[in-house]
Biopython code that builds the backbone (N, CA, C, O; Angstrom):
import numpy as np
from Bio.PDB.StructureBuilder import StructureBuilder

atoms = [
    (1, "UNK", "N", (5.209, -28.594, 27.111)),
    (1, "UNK", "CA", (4.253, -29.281, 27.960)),
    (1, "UNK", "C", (3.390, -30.248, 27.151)),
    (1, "UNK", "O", (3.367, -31.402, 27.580)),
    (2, "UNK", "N", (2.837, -30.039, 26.302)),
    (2, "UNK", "CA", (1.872, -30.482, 25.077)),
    (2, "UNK", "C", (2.906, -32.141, 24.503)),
    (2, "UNK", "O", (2.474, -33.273, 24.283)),
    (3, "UNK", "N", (4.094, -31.690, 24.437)),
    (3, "UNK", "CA", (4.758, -33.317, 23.607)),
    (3, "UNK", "C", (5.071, -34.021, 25.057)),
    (3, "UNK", "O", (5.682, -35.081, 24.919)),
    (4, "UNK", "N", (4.777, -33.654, 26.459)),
    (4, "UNK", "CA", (5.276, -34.317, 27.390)),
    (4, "UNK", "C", (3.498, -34.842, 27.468)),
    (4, "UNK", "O", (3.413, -36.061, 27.324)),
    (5, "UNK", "N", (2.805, -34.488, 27.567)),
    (5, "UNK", "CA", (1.148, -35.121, 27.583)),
    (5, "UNK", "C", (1.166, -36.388, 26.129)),
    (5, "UNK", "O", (1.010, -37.609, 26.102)),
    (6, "UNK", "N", (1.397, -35.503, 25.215)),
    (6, "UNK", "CA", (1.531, -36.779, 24.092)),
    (6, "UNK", "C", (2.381, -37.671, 23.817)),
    (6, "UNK", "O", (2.316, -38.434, 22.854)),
    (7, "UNK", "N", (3.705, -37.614, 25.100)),
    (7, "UNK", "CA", (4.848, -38.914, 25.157)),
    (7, "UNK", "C", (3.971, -39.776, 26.024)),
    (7, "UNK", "O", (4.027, -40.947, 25.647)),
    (8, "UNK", "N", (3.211, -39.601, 27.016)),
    (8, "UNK", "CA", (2.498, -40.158, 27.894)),
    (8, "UNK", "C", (1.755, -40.993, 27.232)),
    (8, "UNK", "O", (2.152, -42.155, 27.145)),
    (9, "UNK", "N", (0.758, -40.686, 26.736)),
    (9, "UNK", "CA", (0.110, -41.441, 25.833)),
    (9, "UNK", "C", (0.374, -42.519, 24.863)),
    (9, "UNK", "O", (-0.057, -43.672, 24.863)),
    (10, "UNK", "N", (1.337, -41.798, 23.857)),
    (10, "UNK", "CA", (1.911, -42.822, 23.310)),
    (10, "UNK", "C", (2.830, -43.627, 23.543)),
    (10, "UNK", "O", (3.059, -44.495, 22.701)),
    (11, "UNK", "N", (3.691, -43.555, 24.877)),
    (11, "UNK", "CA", (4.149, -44.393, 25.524)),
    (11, "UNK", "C", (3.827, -45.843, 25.544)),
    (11, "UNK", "O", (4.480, -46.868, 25.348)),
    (12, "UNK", "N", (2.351, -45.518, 25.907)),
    (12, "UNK", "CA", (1.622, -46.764, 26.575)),
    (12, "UNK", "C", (1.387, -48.220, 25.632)),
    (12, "UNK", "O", (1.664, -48.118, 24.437)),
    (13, "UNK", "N", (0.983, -49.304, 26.040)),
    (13, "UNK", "CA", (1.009, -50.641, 25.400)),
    (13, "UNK", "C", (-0.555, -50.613, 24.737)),
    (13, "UNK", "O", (-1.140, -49.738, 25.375)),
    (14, "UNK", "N", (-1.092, -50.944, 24.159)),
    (14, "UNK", "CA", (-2.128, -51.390, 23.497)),
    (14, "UNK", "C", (-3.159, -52.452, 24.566)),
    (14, "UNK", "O", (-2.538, -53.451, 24.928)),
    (15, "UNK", "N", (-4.089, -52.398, 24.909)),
    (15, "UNK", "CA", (-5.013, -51.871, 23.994)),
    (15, "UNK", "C", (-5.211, -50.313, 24.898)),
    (15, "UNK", "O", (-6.120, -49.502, 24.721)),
    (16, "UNK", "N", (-4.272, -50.226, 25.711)),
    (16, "UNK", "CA", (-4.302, -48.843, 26.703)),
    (16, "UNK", "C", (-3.994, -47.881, 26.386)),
    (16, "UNK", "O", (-4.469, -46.987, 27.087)),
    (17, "UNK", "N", (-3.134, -47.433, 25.301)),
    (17, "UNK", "CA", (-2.904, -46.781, 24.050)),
    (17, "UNK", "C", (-4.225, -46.328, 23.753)),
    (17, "UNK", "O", (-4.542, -45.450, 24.556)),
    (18, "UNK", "N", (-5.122, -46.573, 22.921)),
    (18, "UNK", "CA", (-6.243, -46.405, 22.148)),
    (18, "UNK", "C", (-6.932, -45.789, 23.185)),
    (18, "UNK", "O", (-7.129, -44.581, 23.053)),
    (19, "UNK", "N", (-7.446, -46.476, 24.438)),
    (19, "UNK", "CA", (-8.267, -46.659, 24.616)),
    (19, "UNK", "C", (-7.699, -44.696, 25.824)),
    (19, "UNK", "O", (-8.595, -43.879, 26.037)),
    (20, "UNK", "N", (-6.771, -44.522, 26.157)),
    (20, "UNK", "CA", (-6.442, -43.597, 26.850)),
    (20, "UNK", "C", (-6.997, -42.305, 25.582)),
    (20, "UNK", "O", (-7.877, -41.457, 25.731)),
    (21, "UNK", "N", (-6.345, -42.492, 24.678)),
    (21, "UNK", "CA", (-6.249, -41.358, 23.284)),
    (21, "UNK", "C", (-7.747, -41.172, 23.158)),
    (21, "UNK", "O", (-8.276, -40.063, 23.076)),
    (22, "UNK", "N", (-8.506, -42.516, 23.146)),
    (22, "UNK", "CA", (-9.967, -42.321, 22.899)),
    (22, "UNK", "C", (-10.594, -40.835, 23.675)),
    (22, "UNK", "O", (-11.128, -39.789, 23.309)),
    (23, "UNK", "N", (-10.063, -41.620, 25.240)),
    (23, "UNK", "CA", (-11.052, -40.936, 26.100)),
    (23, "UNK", "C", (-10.731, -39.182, 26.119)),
    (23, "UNK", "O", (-11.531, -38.246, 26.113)),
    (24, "UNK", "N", (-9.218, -39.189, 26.144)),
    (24, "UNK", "CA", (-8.446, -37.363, 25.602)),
    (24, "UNK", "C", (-9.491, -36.752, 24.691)),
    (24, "UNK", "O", (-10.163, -35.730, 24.828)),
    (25, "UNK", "N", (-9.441, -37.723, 23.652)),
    (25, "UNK", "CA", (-9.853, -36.831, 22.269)),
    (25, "UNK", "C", (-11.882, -36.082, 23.198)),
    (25, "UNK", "O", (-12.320, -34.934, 23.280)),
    (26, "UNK", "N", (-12.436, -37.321, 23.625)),
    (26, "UNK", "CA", (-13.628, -37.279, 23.798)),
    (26, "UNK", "C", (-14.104, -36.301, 24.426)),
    (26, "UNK", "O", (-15.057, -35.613, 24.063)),
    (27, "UNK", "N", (-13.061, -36.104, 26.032)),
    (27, "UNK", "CA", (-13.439, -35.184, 26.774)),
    (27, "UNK", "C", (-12.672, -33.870, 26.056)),
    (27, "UNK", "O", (-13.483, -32.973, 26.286)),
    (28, "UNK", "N", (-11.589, -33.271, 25.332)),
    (28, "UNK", "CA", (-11.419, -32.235, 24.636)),
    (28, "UNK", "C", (-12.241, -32.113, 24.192)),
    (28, "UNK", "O", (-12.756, -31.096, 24.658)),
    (29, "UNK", "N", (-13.196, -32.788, 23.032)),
    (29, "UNK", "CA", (-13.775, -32.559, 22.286)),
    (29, "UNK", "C", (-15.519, -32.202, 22.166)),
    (29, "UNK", "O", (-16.292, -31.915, 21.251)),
    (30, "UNK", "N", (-15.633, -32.445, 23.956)),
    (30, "UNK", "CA", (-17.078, -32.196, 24.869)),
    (30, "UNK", "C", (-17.032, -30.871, 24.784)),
    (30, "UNK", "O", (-18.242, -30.648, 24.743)),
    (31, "UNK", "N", (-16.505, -29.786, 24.725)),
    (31, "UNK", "CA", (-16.280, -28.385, 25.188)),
    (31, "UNK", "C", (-15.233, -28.141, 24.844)),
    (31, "UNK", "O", (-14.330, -28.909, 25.174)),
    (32, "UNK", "N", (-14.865, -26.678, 23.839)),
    (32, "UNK", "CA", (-14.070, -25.533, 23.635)),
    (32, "UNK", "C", (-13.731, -24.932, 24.750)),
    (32, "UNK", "O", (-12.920, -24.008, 24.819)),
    (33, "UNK", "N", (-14.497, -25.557, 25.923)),
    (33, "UNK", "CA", (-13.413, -24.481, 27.318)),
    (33, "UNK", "C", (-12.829, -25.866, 28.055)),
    (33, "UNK", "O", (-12.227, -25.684, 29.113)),
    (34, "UNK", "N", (-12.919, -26.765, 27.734)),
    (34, "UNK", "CA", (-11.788, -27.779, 28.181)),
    (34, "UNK", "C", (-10.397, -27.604, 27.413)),
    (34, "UNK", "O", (-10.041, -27.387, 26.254)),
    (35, "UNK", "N", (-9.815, -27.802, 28.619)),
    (35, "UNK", "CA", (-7.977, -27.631, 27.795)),
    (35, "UNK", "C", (-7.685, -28.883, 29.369)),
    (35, "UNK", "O", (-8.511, -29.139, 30.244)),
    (36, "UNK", "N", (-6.587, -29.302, 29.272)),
    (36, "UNK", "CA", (-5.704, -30.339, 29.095)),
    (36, "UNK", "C", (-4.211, -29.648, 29.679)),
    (36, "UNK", "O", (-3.516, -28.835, 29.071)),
    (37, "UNK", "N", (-3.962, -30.215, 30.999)),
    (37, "UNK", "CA", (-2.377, -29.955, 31.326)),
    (37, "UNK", "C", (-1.874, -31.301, 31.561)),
    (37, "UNK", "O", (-2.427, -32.205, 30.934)),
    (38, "UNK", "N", (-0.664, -31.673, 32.570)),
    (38, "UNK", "CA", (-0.222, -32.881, 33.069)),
    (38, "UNK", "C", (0.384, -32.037, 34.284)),
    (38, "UNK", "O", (1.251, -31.172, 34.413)),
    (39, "UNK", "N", (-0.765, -32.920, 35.346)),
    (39, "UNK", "CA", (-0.015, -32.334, 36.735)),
    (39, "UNK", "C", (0.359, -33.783, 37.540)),
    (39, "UNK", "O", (-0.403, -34.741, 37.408)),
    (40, "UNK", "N", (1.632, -33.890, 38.422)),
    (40, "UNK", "CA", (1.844, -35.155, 39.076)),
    (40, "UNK", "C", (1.553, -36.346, 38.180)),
    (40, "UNK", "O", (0.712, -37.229, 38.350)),
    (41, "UNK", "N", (2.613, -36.152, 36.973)),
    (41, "UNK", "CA", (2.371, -36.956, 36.284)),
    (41, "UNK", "C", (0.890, -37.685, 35.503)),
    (41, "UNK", "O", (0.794, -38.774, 34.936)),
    (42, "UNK", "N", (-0.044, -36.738, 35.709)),
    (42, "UNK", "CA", (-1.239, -37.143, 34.837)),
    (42, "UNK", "C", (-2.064, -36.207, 34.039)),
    (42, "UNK", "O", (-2.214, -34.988, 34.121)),
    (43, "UNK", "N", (-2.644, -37.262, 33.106)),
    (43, "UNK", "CA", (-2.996, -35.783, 32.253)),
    (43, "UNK", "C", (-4.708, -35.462, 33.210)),
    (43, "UNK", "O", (-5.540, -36.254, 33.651)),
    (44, "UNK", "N", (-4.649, -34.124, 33.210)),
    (44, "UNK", "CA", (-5.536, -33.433, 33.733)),
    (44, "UNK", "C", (-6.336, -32.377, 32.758)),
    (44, "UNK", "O", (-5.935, -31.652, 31.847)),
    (45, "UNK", "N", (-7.705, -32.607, 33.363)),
    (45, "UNK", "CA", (-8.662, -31.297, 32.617)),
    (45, "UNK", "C", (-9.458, -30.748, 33.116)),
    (45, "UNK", "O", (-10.335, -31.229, 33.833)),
    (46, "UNK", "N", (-9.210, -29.019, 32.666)),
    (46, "UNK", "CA", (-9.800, -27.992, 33.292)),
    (46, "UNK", "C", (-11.004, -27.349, 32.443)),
    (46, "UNK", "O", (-10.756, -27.058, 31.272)),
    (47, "UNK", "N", (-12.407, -27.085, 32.999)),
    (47, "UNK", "CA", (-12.876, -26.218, 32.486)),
    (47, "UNK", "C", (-12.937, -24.970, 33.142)),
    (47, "UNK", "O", (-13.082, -24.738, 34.342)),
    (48, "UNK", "N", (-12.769, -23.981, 31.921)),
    (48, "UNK", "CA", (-12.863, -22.541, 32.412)),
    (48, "UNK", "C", (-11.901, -22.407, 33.377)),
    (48, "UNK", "O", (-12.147, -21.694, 34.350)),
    (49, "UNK", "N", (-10.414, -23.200, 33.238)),
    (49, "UNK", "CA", (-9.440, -23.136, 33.941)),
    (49, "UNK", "C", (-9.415, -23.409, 35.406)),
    (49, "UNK", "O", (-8.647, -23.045, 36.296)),
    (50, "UNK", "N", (-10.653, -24.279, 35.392)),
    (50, "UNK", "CA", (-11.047, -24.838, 36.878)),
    (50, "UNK", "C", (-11.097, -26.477, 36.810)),
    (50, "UNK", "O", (-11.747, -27.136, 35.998)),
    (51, "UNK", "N", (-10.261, -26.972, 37.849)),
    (51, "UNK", "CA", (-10.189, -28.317, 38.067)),
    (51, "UNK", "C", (-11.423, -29.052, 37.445)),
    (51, "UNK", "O", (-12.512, -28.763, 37.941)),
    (52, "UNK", "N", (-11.401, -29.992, 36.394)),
    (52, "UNK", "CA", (-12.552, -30.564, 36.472)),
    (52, "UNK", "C", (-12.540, -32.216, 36.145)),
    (52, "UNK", "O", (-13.689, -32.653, 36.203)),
    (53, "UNK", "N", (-11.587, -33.206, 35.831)),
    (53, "UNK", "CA", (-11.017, -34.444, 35.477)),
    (53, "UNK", "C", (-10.055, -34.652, 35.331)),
    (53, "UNK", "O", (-9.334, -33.877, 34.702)),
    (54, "UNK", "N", (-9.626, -35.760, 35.833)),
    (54, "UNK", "CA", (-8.333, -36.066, 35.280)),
    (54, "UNK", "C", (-8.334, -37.961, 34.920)),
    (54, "UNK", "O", (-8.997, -38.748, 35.596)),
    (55, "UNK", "N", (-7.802, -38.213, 34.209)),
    (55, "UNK", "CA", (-7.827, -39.756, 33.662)),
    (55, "UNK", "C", (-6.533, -40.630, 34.300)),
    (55, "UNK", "O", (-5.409, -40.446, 33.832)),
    (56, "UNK", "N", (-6.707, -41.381, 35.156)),
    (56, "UNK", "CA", (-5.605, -42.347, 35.693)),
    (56, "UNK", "C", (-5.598, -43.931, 35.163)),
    (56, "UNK", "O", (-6.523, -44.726, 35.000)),
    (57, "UNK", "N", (-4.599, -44.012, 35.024)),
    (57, "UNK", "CA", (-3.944, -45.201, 34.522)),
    (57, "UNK", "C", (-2.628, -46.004, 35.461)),
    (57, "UNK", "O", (-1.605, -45.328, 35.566)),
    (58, "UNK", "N", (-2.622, -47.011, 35.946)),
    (58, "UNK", "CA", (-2.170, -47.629, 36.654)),
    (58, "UNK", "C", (-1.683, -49.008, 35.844)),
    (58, "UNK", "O", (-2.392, -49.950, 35.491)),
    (59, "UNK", "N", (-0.088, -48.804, 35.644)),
    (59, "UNK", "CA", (0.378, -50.374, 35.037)),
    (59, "UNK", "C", (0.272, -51.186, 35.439)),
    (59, "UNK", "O", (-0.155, -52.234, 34.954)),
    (60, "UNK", "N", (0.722, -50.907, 36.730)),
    (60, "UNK", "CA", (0.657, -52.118, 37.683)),
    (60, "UNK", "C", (-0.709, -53.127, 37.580)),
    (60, "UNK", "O", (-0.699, -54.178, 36.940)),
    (61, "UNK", "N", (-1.637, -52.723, 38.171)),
    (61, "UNK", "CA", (-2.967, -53.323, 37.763)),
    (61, "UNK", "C", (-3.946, -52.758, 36.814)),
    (61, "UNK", "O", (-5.147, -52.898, 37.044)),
    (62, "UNK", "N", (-3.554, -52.164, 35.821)),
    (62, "UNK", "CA", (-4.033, -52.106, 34.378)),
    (62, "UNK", "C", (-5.760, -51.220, 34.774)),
    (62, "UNK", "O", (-6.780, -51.467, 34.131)),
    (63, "UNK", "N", (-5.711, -50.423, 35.699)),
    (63, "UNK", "CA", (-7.128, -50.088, 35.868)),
    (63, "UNK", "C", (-6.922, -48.543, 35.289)),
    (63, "UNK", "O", (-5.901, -47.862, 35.374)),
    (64, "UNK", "N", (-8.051, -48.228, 34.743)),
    (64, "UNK", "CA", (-8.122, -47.209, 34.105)),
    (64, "UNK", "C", (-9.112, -46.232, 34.902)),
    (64, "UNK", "O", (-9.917, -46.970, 35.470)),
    (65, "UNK", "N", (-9.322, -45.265, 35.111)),
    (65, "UNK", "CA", (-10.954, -44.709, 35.229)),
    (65, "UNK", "C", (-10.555, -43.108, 35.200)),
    (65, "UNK", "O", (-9.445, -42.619, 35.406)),
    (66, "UNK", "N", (-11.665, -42.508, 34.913)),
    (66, "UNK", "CA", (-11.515, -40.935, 35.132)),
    (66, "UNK", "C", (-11.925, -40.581, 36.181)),
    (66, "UNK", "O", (-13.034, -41.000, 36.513)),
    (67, "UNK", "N", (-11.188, -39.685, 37.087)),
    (67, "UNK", "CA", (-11.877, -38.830, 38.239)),
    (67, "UNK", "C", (-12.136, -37.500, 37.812)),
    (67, "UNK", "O", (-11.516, -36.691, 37.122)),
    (68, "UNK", "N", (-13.411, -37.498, 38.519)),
    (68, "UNK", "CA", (-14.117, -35.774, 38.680)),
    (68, "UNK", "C", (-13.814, -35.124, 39.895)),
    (68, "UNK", "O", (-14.138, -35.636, 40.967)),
    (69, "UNK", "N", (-13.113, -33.843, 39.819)),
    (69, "UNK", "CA", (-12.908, -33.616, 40.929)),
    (69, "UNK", "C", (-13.680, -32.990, 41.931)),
    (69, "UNK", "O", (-13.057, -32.820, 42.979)),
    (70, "UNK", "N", (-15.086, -32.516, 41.925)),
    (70, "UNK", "CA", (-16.049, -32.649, 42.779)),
    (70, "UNK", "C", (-17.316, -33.323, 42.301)),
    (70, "UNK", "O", (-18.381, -32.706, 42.319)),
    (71, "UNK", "N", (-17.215, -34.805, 41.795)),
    (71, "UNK", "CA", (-17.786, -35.760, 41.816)),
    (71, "UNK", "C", (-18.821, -35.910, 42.425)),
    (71, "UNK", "O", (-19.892, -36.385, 42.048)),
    (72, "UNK", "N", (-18.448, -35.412, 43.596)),
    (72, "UNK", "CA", (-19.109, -35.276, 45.303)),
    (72, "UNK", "C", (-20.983, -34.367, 44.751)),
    (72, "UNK", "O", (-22.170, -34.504, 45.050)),
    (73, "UNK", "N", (-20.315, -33.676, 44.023)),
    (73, "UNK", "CA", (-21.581, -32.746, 43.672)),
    (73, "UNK", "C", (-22.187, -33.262, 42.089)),
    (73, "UNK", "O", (-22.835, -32.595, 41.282)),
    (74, "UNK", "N", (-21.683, -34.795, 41.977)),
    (74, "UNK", "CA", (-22.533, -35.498, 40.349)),
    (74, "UNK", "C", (-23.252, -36.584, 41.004)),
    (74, "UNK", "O", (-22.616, -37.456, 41.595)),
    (75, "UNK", "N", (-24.614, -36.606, 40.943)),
    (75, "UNK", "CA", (-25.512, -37.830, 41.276)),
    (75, "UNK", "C", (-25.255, -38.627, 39.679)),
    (75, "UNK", "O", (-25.640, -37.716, 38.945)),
    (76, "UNK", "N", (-25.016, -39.284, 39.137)),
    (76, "UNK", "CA", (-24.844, -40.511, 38.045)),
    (76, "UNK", "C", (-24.518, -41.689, 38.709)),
    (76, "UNK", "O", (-23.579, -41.722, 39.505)),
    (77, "UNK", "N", (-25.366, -42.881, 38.397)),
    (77, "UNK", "CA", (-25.419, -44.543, 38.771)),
    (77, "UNK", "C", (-23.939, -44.971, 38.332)),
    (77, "UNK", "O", (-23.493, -46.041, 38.746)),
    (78, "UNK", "N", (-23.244, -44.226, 37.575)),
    (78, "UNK", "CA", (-21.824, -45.007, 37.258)),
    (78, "UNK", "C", (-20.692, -44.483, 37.831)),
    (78, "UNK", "O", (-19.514, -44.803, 37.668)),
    (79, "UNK", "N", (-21.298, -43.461, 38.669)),
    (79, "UNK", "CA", (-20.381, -42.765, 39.355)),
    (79, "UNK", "C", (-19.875, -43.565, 40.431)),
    (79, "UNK", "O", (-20.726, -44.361, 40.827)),
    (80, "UNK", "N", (-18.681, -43.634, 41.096)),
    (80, "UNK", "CA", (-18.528, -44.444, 42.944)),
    (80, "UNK", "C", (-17.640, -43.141, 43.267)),
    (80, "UNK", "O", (-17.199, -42.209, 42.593)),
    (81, "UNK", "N", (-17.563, -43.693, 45.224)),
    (81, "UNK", "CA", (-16.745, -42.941, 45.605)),
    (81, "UNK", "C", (-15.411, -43.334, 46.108)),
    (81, "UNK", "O", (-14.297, -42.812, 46.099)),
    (82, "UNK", "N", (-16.076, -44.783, 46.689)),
    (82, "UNK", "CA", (-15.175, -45.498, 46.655)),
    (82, "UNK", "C", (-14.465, -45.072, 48.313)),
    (82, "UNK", "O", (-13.456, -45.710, 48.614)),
    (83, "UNK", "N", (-14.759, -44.479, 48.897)),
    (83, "UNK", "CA", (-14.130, -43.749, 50.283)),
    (83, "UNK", "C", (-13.357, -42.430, 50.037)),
    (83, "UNK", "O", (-12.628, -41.854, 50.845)),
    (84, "UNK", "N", (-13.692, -42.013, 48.608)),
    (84, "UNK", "CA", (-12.944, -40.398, 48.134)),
    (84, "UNK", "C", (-14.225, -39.504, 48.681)),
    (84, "UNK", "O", (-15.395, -39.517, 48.300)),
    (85, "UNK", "N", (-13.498, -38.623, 49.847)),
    (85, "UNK", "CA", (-14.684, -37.455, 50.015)),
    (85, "UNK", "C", (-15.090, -36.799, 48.930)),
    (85, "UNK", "O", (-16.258, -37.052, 48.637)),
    (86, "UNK", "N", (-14.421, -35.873, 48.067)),
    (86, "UNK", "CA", (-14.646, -35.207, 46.691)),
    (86, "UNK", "C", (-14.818, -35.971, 45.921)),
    (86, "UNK", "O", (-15.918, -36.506, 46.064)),
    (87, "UNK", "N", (-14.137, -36.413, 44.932)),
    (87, "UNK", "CA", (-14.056, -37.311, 43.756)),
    (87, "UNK", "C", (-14.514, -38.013, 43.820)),
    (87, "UNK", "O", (-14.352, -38.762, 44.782)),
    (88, "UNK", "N", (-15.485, -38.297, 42.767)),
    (88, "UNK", "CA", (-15.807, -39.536, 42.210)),
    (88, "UNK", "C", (-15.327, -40.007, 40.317)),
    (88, "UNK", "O", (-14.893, -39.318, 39.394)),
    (89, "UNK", "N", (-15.654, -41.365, 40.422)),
    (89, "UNK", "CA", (-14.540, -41.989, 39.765)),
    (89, "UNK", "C", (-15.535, -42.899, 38.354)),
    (89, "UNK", "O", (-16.708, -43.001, 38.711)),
    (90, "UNK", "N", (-15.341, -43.394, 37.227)),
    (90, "UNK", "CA", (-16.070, -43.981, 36.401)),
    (90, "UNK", "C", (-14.797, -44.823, 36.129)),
    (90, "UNK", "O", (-13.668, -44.396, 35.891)),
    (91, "UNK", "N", (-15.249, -46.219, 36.221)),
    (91, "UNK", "CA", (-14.346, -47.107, 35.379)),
    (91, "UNK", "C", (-14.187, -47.127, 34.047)),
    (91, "UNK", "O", (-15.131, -47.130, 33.257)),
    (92, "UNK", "N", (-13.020, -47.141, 33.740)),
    (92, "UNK", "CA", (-13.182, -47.847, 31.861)),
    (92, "UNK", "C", (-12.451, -49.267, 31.629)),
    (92, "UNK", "O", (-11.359, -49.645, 32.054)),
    (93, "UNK", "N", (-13.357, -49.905, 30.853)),
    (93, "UNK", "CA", (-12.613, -51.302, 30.752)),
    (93, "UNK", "C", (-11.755, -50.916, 29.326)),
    (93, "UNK", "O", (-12.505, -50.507, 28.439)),
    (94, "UNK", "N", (-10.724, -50.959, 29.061)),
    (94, "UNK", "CA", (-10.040, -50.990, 27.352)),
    (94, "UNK", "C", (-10.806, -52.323, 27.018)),
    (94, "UNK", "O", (-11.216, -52.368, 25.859)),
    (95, "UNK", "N", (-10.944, -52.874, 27.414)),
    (95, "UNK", "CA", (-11.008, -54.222, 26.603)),
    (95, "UNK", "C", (-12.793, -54.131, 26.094)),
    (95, "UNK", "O", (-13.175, -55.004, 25.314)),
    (96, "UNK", "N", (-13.467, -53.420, 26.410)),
    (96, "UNK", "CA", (-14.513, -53.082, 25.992)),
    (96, "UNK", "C", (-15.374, -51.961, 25.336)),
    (96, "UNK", "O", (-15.096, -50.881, 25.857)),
    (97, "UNK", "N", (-16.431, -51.842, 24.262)),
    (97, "UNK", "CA", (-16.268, -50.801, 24.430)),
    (97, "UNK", "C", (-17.467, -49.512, 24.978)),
    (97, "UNK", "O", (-18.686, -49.630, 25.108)),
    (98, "UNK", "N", (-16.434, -48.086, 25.264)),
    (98, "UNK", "CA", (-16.687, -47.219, 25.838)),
    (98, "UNK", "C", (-18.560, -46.707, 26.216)),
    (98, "UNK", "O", (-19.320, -46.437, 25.286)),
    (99, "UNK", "N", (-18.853, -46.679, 27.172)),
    (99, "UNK", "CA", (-20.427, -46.280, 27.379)),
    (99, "UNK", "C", (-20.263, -44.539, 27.206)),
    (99, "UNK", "O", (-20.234, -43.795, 28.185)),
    (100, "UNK", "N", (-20.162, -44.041, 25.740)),
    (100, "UNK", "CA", (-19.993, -42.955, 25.434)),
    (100, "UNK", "C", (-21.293, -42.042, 26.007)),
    (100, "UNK", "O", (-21.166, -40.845, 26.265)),
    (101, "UNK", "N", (-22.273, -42.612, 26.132)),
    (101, "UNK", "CA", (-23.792, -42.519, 25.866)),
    (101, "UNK", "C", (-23.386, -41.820, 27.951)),
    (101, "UNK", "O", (-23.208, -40.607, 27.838)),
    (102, "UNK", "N", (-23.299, -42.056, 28.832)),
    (102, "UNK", "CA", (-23.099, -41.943, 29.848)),
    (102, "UNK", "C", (-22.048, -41.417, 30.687)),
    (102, "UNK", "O", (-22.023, -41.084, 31.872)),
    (103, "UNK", "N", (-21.016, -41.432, 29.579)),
    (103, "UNK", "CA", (-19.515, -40.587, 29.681)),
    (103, "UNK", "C", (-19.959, -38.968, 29.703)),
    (103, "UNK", "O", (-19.863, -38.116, 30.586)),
    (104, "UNK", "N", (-20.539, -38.922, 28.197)),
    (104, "UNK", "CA", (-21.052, -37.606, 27.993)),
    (104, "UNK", "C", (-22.306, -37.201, 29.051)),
    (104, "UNK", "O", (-22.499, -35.985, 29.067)),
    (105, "UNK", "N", (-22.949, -37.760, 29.692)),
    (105, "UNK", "CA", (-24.081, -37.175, 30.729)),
    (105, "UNK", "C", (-23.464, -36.726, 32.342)),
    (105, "UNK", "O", (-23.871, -36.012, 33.259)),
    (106, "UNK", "N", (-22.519, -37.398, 32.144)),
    (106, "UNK", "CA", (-21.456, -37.086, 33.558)),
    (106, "UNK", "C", (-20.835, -35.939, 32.830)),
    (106, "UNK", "O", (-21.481, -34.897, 32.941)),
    (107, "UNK", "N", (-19.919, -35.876, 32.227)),
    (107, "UNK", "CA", (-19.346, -34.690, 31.573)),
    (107, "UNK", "C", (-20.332, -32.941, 31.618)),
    (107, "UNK", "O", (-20.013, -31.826, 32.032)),
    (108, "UNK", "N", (-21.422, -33.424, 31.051)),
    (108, "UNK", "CA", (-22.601, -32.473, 30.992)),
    (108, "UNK", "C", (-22.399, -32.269, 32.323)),
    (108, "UNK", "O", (-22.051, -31.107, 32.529)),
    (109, "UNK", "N", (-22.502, -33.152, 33.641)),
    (109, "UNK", "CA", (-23.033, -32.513, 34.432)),
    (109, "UNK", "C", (-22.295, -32.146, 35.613)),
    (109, "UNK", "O", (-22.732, -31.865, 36.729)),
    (110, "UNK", "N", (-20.557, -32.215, 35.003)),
    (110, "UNK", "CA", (-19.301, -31.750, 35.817)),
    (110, "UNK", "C", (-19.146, -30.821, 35.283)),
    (110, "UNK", "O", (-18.801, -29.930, 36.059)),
    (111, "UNK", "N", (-19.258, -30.348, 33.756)),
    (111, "UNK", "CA", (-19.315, -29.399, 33.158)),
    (111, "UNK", "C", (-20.375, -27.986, 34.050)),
    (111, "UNK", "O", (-19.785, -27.035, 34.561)),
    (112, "UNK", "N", (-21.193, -28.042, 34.073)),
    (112, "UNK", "CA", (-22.702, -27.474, 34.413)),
    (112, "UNK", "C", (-22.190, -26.650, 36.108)),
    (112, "UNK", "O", (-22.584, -25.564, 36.531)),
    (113, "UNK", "N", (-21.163, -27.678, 36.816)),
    (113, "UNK", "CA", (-20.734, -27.364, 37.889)),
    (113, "UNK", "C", (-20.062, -25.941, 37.779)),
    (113, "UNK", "O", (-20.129, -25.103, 38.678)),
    (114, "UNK", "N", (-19.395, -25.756, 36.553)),
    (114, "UNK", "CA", (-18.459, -24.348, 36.807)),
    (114, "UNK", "C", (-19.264, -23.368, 35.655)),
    (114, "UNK", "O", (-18.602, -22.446, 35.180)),
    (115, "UNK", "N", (-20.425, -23.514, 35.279)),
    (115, "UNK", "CA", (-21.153, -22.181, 34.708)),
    (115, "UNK", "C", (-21.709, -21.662, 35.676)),
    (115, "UNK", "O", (-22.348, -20.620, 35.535)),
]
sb = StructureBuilder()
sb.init_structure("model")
sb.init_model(0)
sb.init_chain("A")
sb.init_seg("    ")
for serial, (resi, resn, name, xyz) in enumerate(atoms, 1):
    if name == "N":
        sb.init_residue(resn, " ", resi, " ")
    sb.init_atom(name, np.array(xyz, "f"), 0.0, 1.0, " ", f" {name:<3s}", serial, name[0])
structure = sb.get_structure()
């Protein structure tokens, strides 16, 4: 399962490459109870073995963003919903870089959802 998540990744073209690996490493690396599967083709992450992000990538139109999967319950200004009842969604531009500073305060507070 683990080299089918990391063919995914490294699959990808540049600067979407980096910028996907970035965001993996970041959110693993938020919490020891985040782990990492690939469901319907995407990589997905659970805390405490409970749904909690997953990162989509779209070739077609090159849009990146992470969804939370009850989003619904994160007040953050960078959050949208976009017409998703649950989920809400944070853009990432690759071509810029990452608002780590605000990544991690959403994280904190999707995290916070399953203690």
């Amino acid at each position: 399962m683990q080299e089918q998540i990391d063919n995914y990744f490294y699959s990808l073209n540049e600067p979407y490459k980096s910028c996907l690996l970035f965001l993996r490493r970041f959110i693993l690396d938020h919490s020891d109870k985040i782990t990492e599967s690939r469901k319907f083709n995407t990589p997905f992450y659970y805390y405490n073995k409970k749904w909690l992000a997953f990162i989509s990538y779209d070739p077609k139109t090159k849009i990146i963003y992470i969804a939370f999967v009850n989003g619904y319950l994160i007040d953050h200004s960078k959050l949208v919903s976009e017409g998703r009842k649950k989920q809400k969604i944070i853009y990432i531009d690759p071509e810029k870089d990452i608002d780590v500073k605000n990544l991690k305060a959403i994280l904190d507070k999707a995290c916070k959802l399953y203690n």
